[in-house]
FIROGU-175864 format. One record per atom (N, C-alpha, C): y, z, x. Coordinates in steps of 0.02 Angstrom, whole numbers, padded with zeros to 5 digits, always signed. Layout:
N
YZX ...
//
This chain:
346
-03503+03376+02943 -03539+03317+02917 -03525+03257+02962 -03576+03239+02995 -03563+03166+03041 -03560+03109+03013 -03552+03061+03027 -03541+02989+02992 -03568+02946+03050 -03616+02895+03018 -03642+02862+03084 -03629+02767+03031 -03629+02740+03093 -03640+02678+03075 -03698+02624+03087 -03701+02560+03033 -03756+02526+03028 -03741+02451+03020 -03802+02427+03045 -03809+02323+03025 -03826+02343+02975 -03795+02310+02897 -03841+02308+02843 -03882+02249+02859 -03868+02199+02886 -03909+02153+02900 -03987+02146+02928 -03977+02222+02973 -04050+02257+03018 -04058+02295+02996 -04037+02333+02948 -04090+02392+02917 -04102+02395+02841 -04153+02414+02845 -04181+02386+02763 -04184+02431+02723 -04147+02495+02731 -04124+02553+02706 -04061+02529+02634 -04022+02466+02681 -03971+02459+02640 -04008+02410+02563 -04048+02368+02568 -04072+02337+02521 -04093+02382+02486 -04143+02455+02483 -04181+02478+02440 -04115+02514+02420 -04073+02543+02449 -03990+02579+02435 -04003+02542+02366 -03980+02493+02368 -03953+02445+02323 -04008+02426+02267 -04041+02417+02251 -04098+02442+02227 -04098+02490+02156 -04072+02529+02186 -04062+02598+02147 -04001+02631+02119 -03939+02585+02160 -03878+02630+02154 -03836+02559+02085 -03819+02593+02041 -03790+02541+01972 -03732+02534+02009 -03694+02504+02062 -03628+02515+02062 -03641+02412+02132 -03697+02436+02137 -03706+02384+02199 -03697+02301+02157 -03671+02282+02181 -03664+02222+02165 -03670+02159+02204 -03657+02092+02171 -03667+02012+02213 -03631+02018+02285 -03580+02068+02306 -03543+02066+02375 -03563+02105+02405 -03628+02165+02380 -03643+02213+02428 -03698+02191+02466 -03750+02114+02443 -03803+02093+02462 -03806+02062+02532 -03859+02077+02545 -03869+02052+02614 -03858+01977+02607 -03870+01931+02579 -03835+01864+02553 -03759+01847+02562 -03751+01893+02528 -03652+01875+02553 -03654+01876+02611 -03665+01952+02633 -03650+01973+02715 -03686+01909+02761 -03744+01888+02736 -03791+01834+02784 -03710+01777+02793 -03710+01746+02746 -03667+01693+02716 -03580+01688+02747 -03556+01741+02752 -03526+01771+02786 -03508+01771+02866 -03590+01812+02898 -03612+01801+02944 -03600+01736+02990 -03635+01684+02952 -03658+01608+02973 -03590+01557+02998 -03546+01581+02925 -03497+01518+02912 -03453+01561+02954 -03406+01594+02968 -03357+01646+03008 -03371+01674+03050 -03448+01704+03072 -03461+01726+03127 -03436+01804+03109 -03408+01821+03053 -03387+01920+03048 -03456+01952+03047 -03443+01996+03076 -03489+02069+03092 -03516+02104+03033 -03558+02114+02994 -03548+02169+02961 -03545+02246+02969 -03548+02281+02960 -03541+02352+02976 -03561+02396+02917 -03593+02453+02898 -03596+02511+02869 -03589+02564+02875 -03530+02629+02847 -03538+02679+02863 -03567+02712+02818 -03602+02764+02830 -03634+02819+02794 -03634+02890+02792 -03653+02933+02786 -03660+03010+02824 -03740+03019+02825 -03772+02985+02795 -03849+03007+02781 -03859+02957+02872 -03901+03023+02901 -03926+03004+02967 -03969+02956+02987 -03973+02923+03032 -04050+02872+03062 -04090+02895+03027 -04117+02840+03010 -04207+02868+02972 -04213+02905+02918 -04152+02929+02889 -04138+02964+02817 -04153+02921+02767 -04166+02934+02713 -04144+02861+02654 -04055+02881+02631 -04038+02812+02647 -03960+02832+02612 -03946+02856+02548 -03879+02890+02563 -03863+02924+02504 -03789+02890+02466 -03772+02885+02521 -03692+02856+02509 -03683+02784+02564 -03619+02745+02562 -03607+02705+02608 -03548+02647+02577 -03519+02621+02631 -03485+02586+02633 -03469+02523+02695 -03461+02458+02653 -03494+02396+02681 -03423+02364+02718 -03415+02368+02769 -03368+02303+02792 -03377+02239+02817 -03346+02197+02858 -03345+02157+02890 -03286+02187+02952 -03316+02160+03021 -03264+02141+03061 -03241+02086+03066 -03174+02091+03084 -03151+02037+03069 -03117+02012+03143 -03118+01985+03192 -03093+01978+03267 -03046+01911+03261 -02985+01898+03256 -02956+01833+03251 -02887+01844+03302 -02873+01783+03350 -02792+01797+03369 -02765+01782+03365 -02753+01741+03276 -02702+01740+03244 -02676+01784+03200 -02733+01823+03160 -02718+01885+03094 -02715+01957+03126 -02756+01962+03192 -02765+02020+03215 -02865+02047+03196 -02862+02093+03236 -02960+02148+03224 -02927+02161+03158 -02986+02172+03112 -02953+02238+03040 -03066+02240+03034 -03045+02289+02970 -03123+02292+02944 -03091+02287+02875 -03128+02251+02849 -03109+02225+02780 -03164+02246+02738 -03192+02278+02682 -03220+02279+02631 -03201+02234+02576 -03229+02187+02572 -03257+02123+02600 -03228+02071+02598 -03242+02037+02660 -03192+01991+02649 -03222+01896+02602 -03179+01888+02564 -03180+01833+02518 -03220+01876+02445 -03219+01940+02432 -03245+01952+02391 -03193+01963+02332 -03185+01971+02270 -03145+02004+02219 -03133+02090+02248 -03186+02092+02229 -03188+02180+02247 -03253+02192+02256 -03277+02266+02309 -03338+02299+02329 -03307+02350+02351 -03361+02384+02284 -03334+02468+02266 -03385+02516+02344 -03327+02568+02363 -03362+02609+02394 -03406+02646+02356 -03475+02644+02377 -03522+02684+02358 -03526+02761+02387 -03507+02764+02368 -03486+02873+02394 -03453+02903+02303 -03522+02953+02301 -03497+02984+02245 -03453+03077+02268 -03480+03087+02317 -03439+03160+02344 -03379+03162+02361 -03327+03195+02348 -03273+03219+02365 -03258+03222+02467 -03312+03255+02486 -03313+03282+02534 -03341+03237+02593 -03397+03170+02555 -03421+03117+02600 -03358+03064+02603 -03309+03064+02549 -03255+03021+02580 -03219+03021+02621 -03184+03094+02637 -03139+03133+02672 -03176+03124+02735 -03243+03133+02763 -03270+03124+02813 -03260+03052+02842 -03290+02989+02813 -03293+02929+02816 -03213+02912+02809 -03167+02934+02777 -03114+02903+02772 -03089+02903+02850 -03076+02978+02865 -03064+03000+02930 -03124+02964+03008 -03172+02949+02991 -03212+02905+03041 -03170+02824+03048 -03154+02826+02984 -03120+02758+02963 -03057+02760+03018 -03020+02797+03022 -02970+02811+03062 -02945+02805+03122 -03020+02852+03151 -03035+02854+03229 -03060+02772+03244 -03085+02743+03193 -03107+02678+03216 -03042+02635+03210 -02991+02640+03186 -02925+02600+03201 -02903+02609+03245 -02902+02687+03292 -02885+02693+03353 -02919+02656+03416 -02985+02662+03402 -03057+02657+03457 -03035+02586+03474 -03027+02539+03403 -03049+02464+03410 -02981+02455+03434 -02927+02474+03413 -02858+02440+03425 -02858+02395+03354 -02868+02421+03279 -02887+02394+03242 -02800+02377+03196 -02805+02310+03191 -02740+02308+03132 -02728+02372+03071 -02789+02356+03053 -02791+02398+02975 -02855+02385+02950 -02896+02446+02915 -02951+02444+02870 -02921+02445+02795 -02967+02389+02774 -02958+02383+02673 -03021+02386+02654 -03002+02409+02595 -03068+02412+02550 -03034+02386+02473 -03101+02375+02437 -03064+02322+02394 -03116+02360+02320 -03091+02407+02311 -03121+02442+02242 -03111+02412+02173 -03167+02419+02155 -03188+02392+02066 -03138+02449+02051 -03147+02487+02050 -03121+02528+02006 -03083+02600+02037 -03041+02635+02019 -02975+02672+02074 -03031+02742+02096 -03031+02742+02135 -03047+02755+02197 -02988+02837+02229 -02967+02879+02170 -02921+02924+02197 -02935+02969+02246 -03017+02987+02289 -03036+03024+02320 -02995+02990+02397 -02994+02929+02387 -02959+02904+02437 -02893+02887+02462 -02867+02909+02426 -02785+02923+02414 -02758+02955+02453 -02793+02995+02502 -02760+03048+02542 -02757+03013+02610 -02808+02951+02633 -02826+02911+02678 -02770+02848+02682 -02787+02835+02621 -02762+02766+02631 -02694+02734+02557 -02670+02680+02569 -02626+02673+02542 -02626+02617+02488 -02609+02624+02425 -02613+02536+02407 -02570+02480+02448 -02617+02434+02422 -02601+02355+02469 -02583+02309+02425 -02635+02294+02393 -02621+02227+02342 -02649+02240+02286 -02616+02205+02223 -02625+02219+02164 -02649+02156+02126 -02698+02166+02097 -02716+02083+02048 -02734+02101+01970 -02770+02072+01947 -02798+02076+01886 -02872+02059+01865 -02902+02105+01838 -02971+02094+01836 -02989+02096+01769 -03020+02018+01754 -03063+02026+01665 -03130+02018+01677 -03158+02057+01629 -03237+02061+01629 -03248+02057+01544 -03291+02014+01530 -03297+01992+01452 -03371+02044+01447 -03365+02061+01399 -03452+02085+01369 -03496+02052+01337 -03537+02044+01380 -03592+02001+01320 -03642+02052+01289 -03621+02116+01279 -03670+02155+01226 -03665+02118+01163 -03611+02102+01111 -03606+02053+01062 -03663+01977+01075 -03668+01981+01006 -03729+01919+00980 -03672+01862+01012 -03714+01813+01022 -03662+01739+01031 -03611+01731+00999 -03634+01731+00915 -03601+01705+00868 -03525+01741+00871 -03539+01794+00893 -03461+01855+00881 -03440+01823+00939 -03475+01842+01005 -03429+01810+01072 -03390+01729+01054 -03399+01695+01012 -03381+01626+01005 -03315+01657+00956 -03316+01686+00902 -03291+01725+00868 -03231+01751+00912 -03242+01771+00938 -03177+01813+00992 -03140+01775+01056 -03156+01714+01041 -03116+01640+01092 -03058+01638+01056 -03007+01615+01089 -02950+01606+01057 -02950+01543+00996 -02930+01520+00951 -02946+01473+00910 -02932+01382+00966 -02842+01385+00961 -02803+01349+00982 -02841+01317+01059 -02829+01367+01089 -02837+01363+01185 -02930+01356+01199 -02952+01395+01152 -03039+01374+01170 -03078+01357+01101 -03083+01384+01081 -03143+01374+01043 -03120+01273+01024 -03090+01270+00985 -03061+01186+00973 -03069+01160+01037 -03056+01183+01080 -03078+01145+01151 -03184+01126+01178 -03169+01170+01166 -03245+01179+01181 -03271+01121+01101 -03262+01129+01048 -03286+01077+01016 -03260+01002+01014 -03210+01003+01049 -03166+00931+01072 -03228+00902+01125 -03234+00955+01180 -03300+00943+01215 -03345+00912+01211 -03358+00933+01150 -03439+00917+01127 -03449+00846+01105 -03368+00856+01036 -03368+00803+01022 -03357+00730+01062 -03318+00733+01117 -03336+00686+01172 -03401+00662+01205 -03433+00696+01204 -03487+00682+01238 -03507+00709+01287 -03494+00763+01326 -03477+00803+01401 -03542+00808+01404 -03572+00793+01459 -03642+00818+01480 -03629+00858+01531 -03692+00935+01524 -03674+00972+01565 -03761+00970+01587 -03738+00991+01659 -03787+01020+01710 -03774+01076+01751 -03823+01117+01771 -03815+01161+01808 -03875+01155+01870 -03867+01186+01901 -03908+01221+01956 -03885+01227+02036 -03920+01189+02086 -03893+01199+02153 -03905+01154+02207 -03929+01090+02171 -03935+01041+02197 -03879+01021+02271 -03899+00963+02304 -03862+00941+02344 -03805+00895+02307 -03844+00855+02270 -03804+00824+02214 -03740+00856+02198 -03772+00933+02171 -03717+00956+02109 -03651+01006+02167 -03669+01017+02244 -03629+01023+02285 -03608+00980+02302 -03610+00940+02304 -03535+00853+02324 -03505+00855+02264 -03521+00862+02190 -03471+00852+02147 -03426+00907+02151 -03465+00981+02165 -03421+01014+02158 -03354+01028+02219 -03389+01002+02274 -03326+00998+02316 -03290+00942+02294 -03310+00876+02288 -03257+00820+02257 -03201+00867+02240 -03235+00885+02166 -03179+00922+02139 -03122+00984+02163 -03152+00996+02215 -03118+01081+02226 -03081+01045+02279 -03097+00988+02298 -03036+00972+02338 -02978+00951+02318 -02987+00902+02260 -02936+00861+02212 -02890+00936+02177 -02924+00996+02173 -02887+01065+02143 -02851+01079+02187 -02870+01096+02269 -02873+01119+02334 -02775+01077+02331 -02795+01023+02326 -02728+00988+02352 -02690+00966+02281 -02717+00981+02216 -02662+00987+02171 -02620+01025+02191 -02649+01124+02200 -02602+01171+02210 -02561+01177+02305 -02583+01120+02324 -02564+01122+02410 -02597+01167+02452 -02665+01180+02435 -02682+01214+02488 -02742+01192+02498 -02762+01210+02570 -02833+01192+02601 -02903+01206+02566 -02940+01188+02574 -03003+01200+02530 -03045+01245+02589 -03093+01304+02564 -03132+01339+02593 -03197+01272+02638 -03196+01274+02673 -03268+01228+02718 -03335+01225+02665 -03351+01144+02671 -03401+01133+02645 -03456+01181+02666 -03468+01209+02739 -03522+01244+02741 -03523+01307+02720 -03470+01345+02686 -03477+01413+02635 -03520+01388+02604 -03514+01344+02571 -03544+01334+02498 -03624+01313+02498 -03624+01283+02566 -03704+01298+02572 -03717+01329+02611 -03699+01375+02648 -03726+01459+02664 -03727+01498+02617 -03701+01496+02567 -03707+01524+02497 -03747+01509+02473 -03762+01446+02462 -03831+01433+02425 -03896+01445+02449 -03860+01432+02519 -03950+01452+02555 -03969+01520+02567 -03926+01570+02567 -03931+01636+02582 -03926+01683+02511 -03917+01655+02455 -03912+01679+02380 -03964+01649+02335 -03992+01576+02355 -04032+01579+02320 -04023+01557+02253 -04063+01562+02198 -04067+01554+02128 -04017+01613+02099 -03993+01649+02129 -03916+01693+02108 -03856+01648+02118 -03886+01599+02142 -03793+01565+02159 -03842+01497+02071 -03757+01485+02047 -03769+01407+01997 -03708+01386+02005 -03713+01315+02027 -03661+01265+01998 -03661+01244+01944 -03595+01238+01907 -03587+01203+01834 -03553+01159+01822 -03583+01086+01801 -03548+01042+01803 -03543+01012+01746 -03466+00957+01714 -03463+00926+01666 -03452+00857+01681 -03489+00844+01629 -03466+00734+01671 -03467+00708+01607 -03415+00664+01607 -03372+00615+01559 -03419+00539+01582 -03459+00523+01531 -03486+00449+01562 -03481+00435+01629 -03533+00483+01657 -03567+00498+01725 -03516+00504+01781 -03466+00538+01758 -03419+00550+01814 -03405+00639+01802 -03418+00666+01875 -03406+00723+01850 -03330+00759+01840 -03301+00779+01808 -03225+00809+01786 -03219+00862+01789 -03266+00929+01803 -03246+00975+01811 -03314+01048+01820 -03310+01068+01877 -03360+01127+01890 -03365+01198+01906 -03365+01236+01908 -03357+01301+01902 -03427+01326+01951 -03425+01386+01984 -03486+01420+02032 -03482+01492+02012 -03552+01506+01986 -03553+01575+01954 -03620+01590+01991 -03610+01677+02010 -03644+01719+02037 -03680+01786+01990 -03750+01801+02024 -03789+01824+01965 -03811+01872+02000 -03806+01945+01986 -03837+02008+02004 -03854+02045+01967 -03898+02074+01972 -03934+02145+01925 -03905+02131+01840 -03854+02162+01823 -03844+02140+01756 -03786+02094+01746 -03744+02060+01796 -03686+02039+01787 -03689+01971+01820 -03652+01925+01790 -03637+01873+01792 -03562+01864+01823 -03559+01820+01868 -03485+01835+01914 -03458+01744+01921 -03406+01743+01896 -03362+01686+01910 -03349+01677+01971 -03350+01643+02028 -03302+01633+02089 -03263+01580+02102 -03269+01528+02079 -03221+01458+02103 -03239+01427+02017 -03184+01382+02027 -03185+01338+01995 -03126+01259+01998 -03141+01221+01981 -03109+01177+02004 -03107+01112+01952 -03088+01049+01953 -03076+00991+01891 -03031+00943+01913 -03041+00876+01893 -03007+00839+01890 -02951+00842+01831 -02855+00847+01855 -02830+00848+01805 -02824+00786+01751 -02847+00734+01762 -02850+00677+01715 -02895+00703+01657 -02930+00733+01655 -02982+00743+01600 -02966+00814+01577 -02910+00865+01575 -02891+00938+01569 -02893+00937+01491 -02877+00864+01465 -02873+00850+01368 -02951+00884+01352 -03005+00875+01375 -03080+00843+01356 -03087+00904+01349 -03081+00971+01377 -03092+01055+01361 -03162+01047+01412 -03155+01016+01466 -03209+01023+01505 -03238+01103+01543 -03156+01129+01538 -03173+01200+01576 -03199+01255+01531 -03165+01255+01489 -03180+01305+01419 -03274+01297+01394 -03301+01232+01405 -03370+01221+01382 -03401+01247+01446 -03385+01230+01517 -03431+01240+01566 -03431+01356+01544 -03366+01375+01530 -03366+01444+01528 -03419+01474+01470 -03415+01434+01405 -03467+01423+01355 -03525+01421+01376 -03566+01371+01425 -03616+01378+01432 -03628+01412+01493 -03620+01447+01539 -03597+01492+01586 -03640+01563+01537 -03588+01572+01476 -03587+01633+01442 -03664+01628+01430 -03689+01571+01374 -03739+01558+01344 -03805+01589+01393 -03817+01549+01445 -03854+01572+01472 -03870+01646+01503 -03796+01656+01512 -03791+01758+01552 -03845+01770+01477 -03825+01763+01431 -03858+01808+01365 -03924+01795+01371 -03935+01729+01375 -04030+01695+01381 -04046+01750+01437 -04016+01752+01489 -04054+01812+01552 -04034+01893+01548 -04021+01906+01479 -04010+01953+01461 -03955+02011+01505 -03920+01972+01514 -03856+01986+01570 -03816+02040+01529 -03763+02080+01541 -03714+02129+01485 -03660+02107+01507 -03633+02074+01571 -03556+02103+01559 -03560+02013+01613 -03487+01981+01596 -03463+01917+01628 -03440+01932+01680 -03411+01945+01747 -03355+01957+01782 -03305+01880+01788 -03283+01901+01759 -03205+01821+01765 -03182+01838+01838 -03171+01889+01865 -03170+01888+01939 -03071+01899+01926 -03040+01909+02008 -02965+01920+01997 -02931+01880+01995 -02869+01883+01971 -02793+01847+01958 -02742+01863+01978 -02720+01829+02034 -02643+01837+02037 -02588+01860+01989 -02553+01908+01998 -02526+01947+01912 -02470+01896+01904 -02457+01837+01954 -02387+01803+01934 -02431+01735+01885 -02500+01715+01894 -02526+01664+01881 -02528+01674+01808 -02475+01661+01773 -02487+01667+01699 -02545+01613+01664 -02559+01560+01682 -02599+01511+01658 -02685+01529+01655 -02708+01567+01716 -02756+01574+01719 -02779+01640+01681 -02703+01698+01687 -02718+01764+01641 -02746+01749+01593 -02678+01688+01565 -02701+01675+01477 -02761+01646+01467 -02782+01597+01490 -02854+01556+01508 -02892+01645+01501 -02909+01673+01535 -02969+01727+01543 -02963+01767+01493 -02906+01764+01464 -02892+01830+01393 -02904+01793+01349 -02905+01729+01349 -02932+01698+01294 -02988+01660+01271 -03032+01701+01331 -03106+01713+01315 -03122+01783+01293 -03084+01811+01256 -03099+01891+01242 -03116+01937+01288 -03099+01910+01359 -03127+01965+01411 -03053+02046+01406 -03083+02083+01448 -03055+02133+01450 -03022+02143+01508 -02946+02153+01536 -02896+02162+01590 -02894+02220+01628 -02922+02236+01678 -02878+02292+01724 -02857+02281+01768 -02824+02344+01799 -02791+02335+01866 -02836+02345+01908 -02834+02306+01970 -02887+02297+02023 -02831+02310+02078 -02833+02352+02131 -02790+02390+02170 -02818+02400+02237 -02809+02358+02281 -02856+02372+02347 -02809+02422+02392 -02834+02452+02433 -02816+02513+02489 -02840+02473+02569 -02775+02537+02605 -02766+02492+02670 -02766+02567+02712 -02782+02566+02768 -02750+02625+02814 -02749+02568+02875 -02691+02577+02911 -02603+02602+02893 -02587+02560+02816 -02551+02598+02805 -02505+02566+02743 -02481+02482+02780 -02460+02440+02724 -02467+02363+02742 -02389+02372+02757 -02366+02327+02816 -02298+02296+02818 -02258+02263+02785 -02195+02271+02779 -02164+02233+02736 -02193+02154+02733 -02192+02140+02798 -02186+02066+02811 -02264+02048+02838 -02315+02039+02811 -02379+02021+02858 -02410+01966+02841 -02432+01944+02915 -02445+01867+02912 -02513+01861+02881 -02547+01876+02847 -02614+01876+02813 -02617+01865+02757 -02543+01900+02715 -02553+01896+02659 -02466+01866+02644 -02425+01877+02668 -02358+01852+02681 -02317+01796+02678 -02256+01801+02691 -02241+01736+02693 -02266+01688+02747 -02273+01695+02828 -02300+01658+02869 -02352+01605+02826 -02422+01669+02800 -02471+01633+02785 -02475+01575+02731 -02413+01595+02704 -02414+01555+02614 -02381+01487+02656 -02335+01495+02699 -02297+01433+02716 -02362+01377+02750 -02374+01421+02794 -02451+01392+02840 -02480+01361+02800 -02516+01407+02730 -02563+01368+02676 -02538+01313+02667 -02473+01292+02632 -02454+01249+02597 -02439+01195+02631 -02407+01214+02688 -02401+01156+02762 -02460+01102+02756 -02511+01134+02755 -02566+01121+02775 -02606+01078+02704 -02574+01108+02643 -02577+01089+02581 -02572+01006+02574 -02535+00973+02623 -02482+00913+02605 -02532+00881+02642 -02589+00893+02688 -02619+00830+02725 -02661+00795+02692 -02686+00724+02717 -02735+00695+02692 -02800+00732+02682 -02848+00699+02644 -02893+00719+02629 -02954+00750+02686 -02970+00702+02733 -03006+00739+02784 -02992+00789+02822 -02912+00778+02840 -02877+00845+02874 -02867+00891+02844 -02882+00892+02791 -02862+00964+02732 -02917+00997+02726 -02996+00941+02752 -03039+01008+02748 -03037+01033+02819 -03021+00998+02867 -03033+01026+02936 -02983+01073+02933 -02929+01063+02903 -02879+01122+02913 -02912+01193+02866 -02947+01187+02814 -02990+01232+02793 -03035+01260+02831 -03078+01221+02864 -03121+01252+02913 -03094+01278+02974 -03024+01274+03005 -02993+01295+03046 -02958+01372+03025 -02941+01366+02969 -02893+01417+02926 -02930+01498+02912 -02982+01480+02878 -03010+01527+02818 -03066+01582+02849 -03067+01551+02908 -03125+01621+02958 -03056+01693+02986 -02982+01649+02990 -02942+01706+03010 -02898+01735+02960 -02935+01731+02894 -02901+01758+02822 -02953+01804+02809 -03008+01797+02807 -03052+01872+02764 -03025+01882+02710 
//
């Protein structure tokens, strides 16, 4: 069985793929990869076994990644939560895993990851776990009334009506507008926790390459905005990715309402399932925050071939010190140090 590779970007095999296969999601789209593309300059790549001119059967999406600070790797995907390999055979993994291989040799490659929704044991023989997080996904099969029902009392639901009762006006969409508030904010977050903020131009290569799938959500306290959140929309699922707030206003339950009406609408577009997206397993604040929207917890477990080093600068101590270094500058230098930073992280 051969294994050949592809641009998802140039062949339009991979869009109708996706199309058809329930597993494809907001990171497998030519949108991310475009977005991707633009702001970092990474490669995308596809492997498959289904030949030129076949319709695909199976496949799996990377990025290259070329930096000479982190090292080459192929990442499935990079800045994503997770993107599940699409290979349902036993026998198409073992092939592709092993192509995977020869291509760490060929390139002089650090290491290939892939970053699976869900465990992935056909691949176990290839590759090794890497990193471990936490993944909640809430259901919106339940009527509203129950999903409101299943908020924690204390931590949301009273929040969310503290909200209201303030006055919080919310907006959504994708304005230019509603991108300056939301960076305002993600910077004032960016350098609460000391670290650099992702480049203003992700966020509009995202918008421009996603489209009416990308929404900003914003809350404003007597026309100031306090706090916004960016949610992503595919086939049936609704996907959290950033979020951010001014901590002066954390009393007002600004975040808990933007997640409220977030929800509200997935249901208006007849959406089934939330993705809250992953968590650091040490970040107790944000666990509890996502479990106490009634979402549901698993383990999210990404794979590496070679197995990861004790000590690596990508994900390591180097990088955490670097982040935080970099955490402490003024405001303009903290995004340049973002836009300097975040193309050699994937």
């Amino acid at each position: 069985m051969a294994v050949y590779s592809f641009n998802p970007l140039e062949d339009p095999r991979w869009v109708e793929f996706g199309k058809r296969h329930s597993r494809f999601s907001i990171f497998h789209t030519t949108g991310w990869l475009k977005a991707l593309c633009q702001t970092y300059r990474y490669e995308p790549i596809a492997f498959t076994t289904s030949p030129p001119g076949a319709g695909l059967e199976n496949g799996i999406v990377f990025c290259r990644i070329s930096s000479w600070l982190t090292g080459r790797r192929l990442v499935s995907l990079p800045f994503a939560d997770h993107c599940e390999p699409l290979i349902e055979r036993p026998e198409e993994c073992e092939e592709i895993v092993d192509a995977l291989s020869r291509q760490i040799g060929s390139e002089k490659l650090k290491y290939v990851e892939i970053r699976p929704r869900s465990a992935h044991r056909r691949f176990e023989s290839g590759m090794q776990e890497s990193k471990q997080f936490c993944l909640h996904v809430l259901d919106l099969g339940l009527p509203l009334p129950d999903i409101f029902r299943r908020f924690q009392k204390d931590s949301t639901q009273r929040k969310i009506r503290r909200a209201e009762r303030e006055g919080l006006r919310y907006e959504a969409g994708r304005s230019p507008a509603l991108l300056k508030e939301f960076y305002r904010l993600s910077l004032l977050t960016r350098r609460r926790h000391r670290l650099p903020p992702q480049p203003t131009e992700w966020f509009r290569n995202l918008i421009a390459c996603l489209g009416d799938r990308l929404r900003i959500h914003v809350a404003f306290k007597d026309g100031q905005a306090i706090a916004s959140i960016l949610t992503l929309r595919y086939a049936r699922t609704m996907v959290y990715k950033y979020g951010c707030s001014d901590a002066k206003f954390h009393k007002l339950g600004a975040m808990p309402l933007l997640f409220w009406k977030a929800i509200q609408e997935a249901k208006e577009q007849g959406l089934q399932e939330f993705d809250l997206g992953r968590t650091d397993s040490d970040n107790a604040g944000l666990l509890a925050f996502k479990g106490h929207l009634g979402a549901t917890a698993s383990s999210l477990t990404y794979l590496r071939s070679p197995a990861p080093r004790r000590w690596s600068l990508t994900e390591g101590q180097g990088m955490r010190i670097a982040l935080r270094v970099m955490g402490h500058l003024p405001g303009g230098l903290l995004s340049t140090a973002g836009r300097l930073l975040y193309k050699h992280i994937g």
